[in-house]
Backbone as numpy.savetxt, mean C-alpha at the origin, in Angstrom:
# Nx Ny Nz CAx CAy CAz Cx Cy Cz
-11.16 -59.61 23.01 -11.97 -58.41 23.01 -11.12 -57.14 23.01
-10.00 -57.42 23.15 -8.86 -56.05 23.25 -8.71 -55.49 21.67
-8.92 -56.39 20.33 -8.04 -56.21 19.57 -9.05 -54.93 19.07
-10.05 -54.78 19.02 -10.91 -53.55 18.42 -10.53 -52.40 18.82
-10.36 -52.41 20.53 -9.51 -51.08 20.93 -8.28 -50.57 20.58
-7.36 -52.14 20.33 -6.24 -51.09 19.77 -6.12 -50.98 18.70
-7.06 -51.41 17.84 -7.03 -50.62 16.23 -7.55 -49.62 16.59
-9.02 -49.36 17.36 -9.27 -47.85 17.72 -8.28 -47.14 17.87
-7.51 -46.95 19.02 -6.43 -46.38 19.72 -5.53 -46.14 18.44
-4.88 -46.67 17.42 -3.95 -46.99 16.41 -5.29 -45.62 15.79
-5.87 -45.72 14.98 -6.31 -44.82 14.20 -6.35 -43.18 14.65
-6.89 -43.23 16.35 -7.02 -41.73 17.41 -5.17 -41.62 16.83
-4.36 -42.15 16.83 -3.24 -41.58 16.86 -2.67 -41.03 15.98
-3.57 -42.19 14.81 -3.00 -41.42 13.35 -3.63 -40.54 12.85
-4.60 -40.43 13.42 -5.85 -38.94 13.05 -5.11 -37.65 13.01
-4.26 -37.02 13.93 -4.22 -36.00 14.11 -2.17 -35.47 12.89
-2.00 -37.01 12.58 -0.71 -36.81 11.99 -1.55 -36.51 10.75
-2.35 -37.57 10.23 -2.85 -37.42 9.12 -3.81 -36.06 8.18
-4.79 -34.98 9.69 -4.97 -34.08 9.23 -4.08 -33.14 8.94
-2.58 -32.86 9.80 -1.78 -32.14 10.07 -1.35 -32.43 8.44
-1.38 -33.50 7.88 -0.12 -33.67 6.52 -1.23 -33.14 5.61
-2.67 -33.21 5.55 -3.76 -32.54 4.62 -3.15 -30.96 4.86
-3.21 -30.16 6.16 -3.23 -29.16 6.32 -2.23 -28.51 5.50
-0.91 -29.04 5.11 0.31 -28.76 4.62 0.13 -28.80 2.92
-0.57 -29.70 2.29 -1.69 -29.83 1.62 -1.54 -28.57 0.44
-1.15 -27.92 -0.82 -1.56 -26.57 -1.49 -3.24 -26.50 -1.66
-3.65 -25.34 -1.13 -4.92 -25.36 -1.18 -5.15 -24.63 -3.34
-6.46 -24.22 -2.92 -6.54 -23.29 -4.44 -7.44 -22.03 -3.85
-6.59 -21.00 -4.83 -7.30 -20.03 -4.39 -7.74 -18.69 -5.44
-8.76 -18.15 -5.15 -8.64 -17.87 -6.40 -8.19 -16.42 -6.93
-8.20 -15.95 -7.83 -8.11 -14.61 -8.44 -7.81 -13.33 -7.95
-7.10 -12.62 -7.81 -7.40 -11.45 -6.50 -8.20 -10.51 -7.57
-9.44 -10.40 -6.83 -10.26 -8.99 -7.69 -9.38 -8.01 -8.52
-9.43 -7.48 -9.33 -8.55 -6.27 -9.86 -8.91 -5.07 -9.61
-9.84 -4.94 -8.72 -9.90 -3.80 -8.06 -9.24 -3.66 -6.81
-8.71 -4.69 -6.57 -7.65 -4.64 -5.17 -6.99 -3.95 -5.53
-6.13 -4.05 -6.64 -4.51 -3.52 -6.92 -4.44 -2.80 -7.32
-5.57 -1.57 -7.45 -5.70 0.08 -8.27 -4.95 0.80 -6.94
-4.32 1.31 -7.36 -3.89 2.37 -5.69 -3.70 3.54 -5.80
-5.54 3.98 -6.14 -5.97 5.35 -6.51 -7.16 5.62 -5.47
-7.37 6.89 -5.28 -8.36 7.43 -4.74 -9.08 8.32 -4.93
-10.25 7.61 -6.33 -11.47 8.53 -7.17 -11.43 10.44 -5.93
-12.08 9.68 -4.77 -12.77 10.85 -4.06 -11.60 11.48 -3.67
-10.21 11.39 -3.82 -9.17 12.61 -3.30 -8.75 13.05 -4.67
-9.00 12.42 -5.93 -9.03 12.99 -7.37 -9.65 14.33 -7.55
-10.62 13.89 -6.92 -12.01 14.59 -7.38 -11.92 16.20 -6.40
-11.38 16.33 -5.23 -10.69 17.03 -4.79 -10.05 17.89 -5.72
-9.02 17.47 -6.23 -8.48 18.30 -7.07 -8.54 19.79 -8.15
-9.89 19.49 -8.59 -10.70 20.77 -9.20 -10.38 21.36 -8.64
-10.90 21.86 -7.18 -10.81 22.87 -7.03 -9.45 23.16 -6.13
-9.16 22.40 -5.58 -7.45 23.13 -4.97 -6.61 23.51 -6.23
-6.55 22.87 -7.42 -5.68 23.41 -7.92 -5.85 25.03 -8.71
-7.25 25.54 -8.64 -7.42 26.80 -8.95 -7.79 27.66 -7.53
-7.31 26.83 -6.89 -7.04 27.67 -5.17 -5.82 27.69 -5.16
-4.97 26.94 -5.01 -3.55 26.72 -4.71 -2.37 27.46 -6.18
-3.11 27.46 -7.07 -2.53 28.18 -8.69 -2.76 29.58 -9.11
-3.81 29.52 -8.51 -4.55 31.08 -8.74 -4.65 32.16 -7.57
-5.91 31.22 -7.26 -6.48 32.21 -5.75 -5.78 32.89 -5.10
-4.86 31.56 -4.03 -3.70 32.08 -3.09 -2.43 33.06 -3.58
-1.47 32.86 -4.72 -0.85 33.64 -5.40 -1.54 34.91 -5.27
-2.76 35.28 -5.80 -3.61 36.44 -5.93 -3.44 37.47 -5.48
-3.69 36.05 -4.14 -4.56 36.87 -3.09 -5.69 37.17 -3.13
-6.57 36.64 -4.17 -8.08 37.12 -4.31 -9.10 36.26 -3.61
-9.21 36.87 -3.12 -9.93 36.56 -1.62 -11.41 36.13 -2.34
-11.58 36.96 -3.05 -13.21 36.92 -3.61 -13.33 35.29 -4.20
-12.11 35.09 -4.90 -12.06 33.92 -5.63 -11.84 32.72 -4.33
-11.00 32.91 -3.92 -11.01 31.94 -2.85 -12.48 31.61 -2.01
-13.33 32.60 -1.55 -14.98 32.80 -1.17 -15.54 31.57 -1.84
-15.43 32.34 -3.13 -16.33 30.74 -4.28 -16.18 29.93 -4.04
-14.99 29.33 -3.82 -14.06 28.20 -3.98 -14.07 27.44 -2.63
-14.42 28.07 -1.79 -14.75 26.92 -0.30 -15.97 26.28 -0.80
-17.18 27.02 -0.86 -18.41 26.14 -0.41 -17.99 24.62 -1.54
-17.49 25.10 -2.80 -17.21 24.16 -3.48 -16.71 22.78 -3.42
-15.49 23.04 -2.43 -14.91 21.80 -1.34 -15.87 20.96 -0.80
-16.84 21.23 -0.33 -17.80 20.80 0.98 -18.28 19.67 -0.04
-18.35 19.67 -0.87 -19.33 17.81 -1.51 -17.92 16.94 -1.36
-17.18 17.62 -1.90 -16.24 16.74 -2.41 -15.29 16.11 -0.80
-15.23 16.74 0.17 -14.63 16.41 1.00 -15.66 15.40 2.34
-16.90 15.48 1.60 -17.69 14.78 2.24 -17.27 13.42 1.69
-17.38 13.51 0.71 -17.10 11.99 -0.33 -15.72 11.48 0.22
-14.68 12.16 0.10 -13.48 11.96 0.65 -13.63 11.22 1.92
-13.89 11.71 3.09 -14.15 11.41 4.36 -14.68 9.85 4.34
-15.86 9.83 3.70 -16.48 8.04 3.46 -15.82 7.31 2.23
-14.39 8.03 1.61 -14.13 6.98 1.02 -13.15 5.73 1.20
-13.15 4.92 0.87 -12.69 3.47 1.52 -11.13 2.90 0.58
-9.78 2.99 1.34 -8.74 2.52 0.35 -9.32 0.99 -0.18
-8.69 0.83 -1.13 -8.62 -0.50 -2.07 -7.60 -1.59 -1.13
-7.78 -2.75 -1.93 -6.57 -3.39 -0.90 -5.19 -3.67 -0.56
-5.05 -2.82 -1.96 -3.39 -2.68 -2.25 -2.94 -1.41 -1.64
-3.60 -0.62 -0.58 -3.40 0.56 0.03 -3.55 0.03 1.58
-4.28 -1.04 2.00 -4.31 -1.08 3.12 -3.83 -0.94 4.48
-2.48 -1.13 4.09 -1.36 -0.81 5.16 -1.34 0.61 5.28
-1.81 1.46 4.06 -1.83 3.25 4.71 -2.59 3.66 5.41
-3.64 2.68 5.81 -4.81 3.02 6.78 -4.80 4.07 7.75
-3.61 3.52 8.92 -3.83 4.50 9.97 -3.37 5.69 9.53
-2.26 5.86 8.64 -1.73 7.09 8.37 -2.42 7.85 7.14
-3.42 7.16 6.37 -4.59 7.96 5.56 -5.40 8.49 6.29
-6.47 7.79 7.54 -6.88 8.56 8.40 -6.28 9.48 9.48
-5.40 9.48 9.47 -4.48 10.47 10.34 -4.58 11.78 9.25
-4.14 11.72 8.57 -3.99 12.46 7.44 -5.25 13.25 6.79
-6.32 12.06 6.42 -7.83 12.75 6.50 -8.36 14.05 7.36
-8.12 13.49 8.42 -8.50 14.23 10.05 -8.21 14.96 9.99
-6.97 15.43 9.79 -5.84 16.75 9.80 -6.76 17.50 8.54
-6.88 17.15 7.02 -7.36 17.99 6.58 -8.49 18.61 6.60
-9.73 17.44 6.93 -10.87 18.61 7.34 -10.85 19.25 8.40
-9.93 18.82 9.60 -10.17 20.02 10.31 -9.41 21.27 9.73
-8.57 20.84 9.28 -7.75 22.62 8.78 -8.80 23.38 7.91
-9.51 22.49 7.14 -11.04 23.01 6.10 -11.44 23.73 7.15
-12.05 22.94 7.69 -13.20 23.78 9.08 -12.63 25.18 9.03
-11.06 25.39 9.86 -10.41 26.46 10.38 -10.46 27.31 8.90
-10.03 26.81 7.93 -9.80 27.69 7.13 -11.36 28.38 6.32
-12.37 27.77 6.59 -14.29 28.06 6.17 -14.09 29.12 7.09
-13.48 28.90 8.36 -14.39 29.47 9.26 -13.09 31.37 9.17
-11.94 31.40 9.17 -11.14 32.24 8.77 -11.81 33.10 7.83
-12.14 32.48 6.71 -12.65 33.08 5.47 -14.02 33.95 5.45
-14.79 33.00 6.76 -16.34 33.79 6.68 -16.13 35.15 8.29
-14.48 35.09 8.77 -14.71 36.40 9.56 -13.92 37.13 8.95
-13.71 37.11 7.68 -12.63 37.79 7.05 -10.97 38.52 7.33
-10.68 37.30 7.87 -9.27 37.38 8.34 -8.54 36.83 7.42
-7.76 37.44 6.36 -7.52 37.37 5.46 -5.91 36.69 5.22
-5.07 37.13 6.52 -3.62 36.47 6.38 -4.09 34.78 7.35
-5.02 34.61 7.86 -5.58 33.56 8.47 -6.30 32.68 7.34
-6.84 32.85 6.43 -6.97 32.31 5.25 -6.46 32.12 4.72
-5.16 33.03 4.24 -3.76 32.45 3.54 -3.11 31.12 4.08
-3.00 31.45 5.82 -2.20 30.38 6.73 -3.04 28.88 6.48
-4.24 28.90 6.61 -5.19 28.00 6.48 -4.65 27.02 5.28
-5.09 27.96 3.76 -4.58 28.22 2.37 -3.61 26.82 2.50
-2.37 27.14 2.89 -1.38 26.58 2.56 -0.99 25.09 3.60
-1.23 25.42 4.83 -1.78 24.05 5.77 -2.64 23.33 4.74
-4.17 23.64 4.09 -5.03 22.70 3.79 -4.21 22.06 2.36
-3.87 22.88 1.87 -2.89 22.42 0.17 -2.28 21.11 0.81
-1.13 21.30 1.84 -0.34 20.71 2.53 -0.71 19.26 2.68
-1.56 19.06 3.46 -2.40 18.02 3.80 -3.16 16.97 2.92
-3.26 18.42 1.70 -4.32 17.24 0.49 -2.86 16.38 0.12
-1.79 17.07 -0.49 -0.83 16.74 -1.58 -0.17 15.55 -0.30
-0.29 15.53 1.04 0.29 14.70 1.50 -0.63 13.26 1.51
-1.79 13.79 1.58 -2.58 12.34 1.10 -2.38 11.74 0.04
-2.01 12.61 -1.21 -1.67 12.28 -2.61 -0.59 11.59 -2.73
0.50 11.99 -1.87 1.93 11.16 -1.97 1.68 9.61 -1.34
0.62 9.68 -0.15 0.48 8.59 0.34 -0.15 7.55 -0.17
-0.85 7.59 -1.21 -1.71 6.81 -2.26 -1.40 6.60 -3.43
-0.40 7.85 -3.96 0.47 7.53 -5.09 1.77 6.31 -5.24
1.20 5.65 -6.29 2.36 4.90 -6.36 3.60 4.89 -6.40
4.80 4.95 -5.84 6.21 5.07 -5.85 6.51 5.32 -7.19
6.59 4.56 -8.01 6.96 4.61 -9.19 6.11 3.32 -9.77
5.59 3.21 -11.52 5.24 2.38 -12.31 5.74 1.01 -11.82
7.37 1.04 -11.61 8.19 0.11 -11.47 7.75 -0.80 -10.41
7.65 -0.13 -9.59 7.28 -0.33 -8.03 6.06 -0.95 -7.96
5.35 -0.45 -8.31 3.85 -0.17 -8.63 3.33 -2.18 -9.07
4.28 -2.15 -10.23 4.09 -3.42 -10.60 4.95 -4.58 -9.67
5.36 -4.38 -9.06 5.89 -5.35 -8.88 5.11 -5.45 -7.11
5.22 -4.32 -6.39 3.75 -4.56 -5.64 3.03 -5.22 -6.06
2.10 -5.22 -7.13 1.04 -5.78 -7.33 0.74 -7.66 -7.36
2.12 -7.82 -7.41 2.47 -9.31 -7.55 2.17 -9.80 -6.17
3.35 -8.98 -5.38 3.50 -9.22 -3.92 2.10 -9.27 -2.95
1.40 -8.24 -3.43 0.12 -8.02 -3.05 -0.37 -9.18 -3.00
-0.79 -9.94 -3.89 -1.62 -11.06 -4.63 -0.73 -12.61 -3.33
0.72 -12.49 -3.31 1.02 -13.69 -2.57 1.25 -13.12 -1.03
1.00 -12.16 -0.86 1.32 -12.04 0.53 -0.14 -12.21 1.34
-1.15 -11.74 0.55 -2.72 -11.54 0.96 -3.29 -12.57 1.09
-3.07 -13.54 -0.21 -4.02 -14.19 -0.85 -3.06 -15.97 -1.04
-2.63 -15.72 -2.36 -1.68 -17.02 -2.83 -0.97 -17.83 -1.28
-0.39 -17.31 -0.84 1.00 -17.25 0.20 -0.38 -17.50 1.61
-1.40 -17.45 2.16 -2.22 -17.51 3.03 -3.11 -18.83 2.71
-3.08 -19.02 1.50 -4.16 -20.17 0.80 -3.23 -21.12 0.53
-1.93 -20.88 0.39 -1.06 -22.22 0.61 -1.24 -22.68 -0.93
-1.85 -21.34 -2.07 -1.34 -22.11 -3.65 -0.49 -21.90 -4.24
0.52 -22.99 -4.35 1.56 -23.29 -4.82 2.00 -22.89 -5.81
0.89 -23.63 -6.81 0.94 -23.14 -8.49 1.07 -21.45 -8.45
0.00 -21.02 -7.87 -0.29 -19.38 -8.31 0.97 -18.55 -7.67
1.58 -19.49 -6.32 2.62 -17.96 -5.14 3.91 -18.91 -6.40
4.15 -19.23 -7.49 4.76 -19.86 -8.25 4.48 -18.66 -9.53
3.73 -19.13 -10.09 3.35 -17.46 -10.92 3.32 -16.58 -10.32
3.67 -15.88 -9.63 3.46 -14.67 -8.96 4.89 -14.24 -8.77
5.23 -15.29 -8.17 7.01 -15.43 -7.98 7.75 -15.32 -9.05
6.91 -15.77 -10.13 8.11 -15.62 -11.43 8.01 -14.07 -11.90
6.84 -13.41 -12.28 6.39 -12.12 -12.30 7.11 -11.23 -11.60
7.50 -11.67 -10.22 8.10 -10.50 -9.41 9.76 -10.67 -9.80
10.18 -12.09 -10.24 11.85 -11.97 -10.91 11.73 -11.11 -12.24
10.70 -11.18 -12.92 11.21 -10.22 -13.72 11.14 -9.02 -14.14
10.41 -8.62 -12.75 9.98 -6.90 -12.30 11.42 -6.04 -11.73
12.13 -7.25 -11.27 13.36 -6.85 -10.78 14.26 -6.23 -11.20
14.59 -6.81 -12.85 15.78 -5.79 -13.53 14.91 -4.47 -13.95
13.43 -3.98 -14.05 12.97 -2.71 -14.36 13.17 -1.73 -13.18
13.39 -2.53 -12.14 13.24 -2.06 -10.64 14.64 -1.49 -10.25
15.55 -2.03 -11.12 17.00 -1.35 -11.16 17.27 -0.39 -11.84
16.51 0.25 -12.61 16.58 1.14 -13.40 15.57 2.44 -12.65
14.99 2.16 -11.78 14.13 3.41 -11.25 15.56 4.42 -10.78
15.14 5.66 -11.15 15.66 6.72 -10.37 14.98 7.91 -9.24
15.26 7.74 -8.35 15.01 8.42 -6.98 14.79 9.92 -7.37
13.63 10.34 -6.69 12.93 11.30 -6.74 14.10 12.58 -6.31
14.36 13.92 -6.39 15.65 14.47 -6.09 15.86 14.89 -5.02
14.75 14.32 -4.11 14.68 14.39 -2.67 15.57 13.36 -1.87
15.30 12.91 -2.73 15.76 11.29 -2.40 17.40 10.90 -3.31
17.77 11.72 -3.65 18.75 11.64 -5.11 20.06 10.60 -3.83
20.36 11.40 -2.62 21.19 10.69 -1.94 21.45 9.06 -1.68
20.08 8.99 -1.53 20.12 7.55 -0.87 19.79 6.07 -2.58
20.36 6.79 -3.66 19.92 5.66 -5.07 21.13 4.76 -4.93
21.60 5.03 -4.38 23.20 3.43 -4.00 22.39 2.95 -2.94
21.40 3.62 -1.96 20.93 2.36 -1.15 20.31 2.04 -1.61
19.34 2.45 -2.65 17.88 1.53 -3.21 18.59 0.68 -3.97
19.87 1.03 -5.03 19.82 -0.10 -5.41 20.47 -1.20 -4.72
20.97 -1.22 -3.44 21.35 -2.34 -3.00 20.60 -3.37 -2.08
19.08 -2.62 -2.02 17.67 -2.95 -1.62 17.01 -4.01 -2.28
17.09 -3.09 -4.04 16.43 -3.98 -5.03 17.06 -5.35 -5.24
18.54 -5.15 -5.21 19.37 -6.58 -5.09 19.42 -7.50 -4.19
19.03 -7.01 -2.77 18.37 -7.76 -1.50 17.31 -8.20 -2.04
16.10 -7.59 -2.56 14.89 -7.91 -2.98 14.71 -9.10 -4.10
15.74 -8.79 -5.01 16.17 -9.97 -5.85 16.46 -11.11 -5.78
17.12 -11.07 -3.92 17.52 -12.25 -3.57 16.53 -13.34 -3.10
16.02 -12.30 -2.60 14.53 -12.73 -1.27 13.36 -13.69 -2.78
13.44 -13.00 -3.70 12.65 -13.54 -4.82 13.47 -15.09 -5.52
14.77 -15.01 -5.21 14.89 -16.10 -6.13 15.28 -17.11 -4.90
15.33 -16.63 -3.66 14.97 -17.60 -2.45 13.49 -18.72 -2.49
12.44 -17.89 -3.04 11.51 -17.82 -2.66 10.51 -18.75 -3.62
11.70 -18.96 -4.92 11.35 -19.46 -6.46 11.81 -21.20 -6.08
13.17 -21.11 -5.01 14.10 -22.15 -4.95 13.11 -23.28 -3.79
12.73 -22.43 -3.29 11.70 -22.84 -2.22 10.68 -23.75 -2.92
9.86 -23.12 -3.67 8.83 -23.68 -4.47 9.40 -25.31 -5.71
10.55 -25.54 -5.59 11.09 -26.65 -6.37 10.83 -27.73 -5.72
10.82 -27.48 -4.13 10.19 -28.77 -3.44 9.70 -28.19 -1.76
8.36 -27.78 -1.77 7.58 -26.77 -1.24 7.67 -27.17 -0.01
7.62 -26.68 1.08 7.47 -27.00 2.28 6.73 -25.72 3.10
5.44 -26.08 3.68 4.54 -25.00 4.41 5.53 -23.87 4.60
5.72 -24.21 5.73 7.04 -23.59 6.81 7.86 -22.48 6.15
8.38 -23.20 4.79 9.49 -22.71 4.53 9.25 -21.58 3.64
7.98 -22.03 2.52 7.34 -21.34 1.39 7.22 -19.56 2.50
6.25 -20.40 3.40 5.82 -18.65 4.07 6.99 -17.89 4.72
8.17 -18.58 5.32 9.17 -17.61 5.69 9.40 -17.13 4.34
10.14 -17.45 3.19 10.56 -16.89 1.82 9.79 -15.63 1.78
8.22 -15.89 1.82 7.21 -14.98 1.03 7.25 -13.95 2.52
7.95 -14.16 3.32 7.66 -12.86 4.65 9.01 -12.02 4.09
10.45 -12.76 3.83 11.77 -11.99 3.63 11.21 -11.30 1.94
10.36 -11.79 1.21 10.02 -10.76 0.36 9.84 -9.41 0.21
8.50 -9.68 1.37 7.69 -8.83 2.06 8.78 -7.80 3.08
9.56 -7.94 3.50 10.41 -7.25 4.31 10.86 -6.64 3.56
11.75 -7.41 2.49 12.99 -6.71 1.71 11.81 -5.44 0.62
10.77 -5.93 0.30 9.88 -4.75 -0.40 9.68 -3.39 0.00
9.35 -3.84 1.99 9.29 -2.67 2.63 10.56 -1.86 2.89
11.45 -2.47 2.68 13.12 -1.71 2.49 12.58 -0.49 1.60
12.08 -0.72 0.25 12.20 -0.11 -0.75 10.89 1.17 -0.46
9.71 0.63 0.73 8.75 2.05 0.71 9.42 2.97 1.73
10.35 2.38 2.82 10.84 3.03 3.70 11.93 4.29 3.08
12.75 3.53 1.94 13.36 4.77 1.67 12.61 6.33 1.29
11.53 5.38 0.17 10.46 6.76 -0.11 9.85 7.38 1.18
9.42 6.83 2.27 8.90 7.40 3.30 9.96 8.46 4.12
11.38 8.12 4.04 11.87 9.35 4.95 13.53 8.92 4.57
14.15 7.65 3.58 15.39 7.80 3.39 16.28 6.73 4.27
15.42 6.27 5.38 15.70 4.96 5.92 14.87 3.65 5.89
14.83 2.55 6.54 14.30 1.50 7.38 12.76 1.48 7.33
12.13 0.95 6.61 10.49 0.92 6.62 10.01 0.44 8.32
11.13 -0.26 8.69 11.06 -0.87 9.95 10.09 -2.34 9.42
């Protein structure tokens, strides 16, 4: 009467090896929307009308009268702004888009409210704070460069999606895409803000190069474990490359 239990017992034991080796398993996954990977923002576009015949015209002026018009005008558009939602290839700017948001309508507020007691060097100050604030949202949503741009978009797809779903085939295409984003990625030149630090980017992109063909070598004979460390030193060595644009060091 024993022998039923220990085939029981024999199977409880192999149960938990056997889901563990499914789990390891490439799942499938599918498609990343292509509206993930736009990393634009219609409602801070749309903005634009009118700051740039505030910020080109008006303020230069000084014509106050023109500037008058030109607030109530803001008010749709910064409503829209306020409820609009990044895509998913922006997501990481979150806290610092709403940080950034915040800052500009309140400077709006200050600067509506300047304008309707007619304090006129207080409208200027406003003026150039609110400019400030839009164009810094703009840098923050703008893509680094084309270069960049694309080869994000790869990373996007296996760091989110492919690389979380454990598909092989696809963080395999994705991986090949991002080797050959790499030699365009050596050819970017640094904004002239940035002109100092183009011997560190490119010794970033060549880190980045590495992390990619780590990551290719990996996939020849896949291992859970190993696939997702590769696809994290990607992901690191990428953020090398927003950190310089962000301030010239360490994305951290």
């Amino acid at each position: 009467m024993r022998k039923p239990t220990v085939v029981l017992s024999s199977v409880l034991v192999a149960l938990p090896i056997f889901l563990g080796a499914c789990a390891e398993k490439p799942g499938s996954v599918p498609e990343v929307p292509a509206a993930e990977l736009v990393a634009a923002v219609p409602e801070l576009e749309a903005v634009h009308e009118f700051m740039s015949p505030l910020w080109h015209d008006a303020v230069p002026a000084r014509n106050f009268e023109m500037i008058n018009e030109l607030i109530p005008q803001f008010e749709a558009t910064l409503v829209a702004l306020d409820a609009a939602q990044l895509t998913g290839i922006l997501q990481d700017k979150q806290v610092a888009w709403d940080e950034g948001k915040a800052s500009v309508l309140t400077t709006f507020e200050a600067f509506k409210a300047a304008a309707e007691a007619g304090n006129e060097e207080e409208v200027l100050g406003y003026a150039e704070t609110f400019h400030m604030g839009y164009e810094g949202l703009v840098r923050l949503v703008r893509p680094l460069a084309p270069e960049i741009d694309a080869f994000h978009q790869h990373l996007y797809a296996v760091y989110h999606y492919y690389g979380p779903g454990y598909d092989v085939e696809k963080i395999r295409g994705a991986a090949t895409e991002m080797a050959a984003a790499i030699p365009p990625l050596q050819t970017v030149e640094l904004p002239d803000r940035l002109a100092d630090h183009q011997a560190h980017y490119g010794m970033v992109v060549t880190e980045l190069g590495e992390a990619v063909g780590a990551l290719m070598a990996t996939l020849d004979d896949p291992n859970r474990e190993a696939v997702d460390a590769a696809i994290e030193a990607v992901h690191g060595a990428y953020a090398e490359i927003e950190g310089i644009y962000d301030g010239g060091g360490s994305h951290g």
